[in-house]
VMD Tcl script that draws the C-alpha trace (Angstrom):
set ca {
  {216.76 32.25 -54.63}
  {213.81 33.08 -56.90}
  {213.75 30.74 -60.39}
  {212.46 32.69 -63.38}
  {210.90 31.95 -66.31}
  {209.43 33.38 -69.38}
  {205.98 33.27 -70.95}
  {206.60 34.19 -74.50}
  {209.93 33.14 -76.31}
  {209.50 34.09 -80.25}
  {212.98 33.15 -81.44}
  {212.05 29.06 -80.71}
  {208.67 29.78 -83.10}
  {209.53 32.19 -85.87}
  {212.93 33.57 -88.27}
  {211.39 36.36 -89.31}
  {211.37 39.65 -87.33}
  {207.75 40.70 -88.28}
  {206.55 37.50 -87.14}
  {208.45 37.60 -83.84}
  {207.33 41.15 -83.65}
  {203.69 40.18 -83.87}
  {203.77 37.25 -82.06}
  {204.92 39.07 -79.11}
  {202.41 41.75 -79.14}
  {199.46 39.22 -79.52}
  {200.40 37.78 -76.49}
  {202.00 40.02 -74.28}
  {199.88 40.33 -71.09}
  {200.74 42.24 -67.82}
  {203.44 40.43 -65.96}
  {205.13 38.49 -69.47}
  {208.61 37.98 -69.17}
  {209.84 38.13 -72.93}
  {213.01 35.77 -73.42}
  {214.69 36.55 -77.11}
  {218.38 36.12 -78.15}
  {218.90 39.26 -80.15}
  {223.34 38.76 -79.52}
  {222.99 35.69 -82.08}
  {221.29 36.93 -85.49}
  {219.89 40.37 -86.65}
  {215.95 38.86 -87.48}
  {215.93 39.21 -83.52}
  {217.75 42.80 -83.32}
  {215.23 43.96 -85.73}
  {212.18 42.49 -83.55}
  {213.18 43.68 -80.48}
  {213.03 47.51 -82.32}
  {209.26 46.53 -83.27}
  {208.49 44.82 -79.74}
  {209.58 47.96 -78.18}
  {207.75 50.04 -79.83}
  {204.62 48.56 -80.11}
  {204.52 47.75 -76.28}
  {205.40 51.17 -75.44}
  {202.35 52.19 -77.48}
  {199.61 49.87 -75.83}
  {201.40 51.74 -72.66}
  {203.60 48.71 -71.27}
  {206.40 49.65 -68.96}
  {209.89 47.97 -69.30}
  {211.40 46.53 -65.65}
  {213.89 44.54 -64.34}
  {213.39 41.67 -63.04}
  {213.81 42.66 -59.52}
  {211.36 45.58 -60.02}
  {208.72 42.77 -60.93}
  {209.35 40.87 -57.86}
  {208.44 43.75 -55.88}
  {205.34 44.24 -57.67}
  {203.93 40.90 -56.80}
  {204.98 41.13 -53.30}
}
mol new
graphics top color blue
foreach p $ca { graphics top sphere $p radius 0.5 }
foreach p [lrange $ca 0 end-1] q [lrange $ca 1 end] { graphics top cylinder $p $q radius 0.2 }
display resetview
């Protein structure tokens, strides 16, 4: 069994959806694993619409966890 953690978390740091949004694409790097609770108030559900596409426009790819295990294999 594999234990997995994240790298960035910006719902521990920030309320505000910009600044989780920009947080996250500071720091993002090749490999982050991105942990957000968007199921427990909308600041996060607005982020995640601004992390998604601003990663998908520096040309990140989105994967599953599995996926990225086989990567680094």
């Amino acid at each position: 069994m594999d234990t997995i953690t994240w790298n960035l978390e910006p719902d521990t740091y920030f309320d505000k959806a910009k600044d989780k949004e920009k947080y996250v694409l500071e720091n993002i790097e090749p490999g982050s694993i991105i942990l957000m609770h968007p199921m427990y108030n909308e600041e996060s559900i607005d982020a995640l619409k601004g992390i998604i596409t601003g990663l998908k426009e520096k040309g990140y790819e989105f994967l599953t966890i599995d996926e990225l295990l086989k990567l680094e294999k």
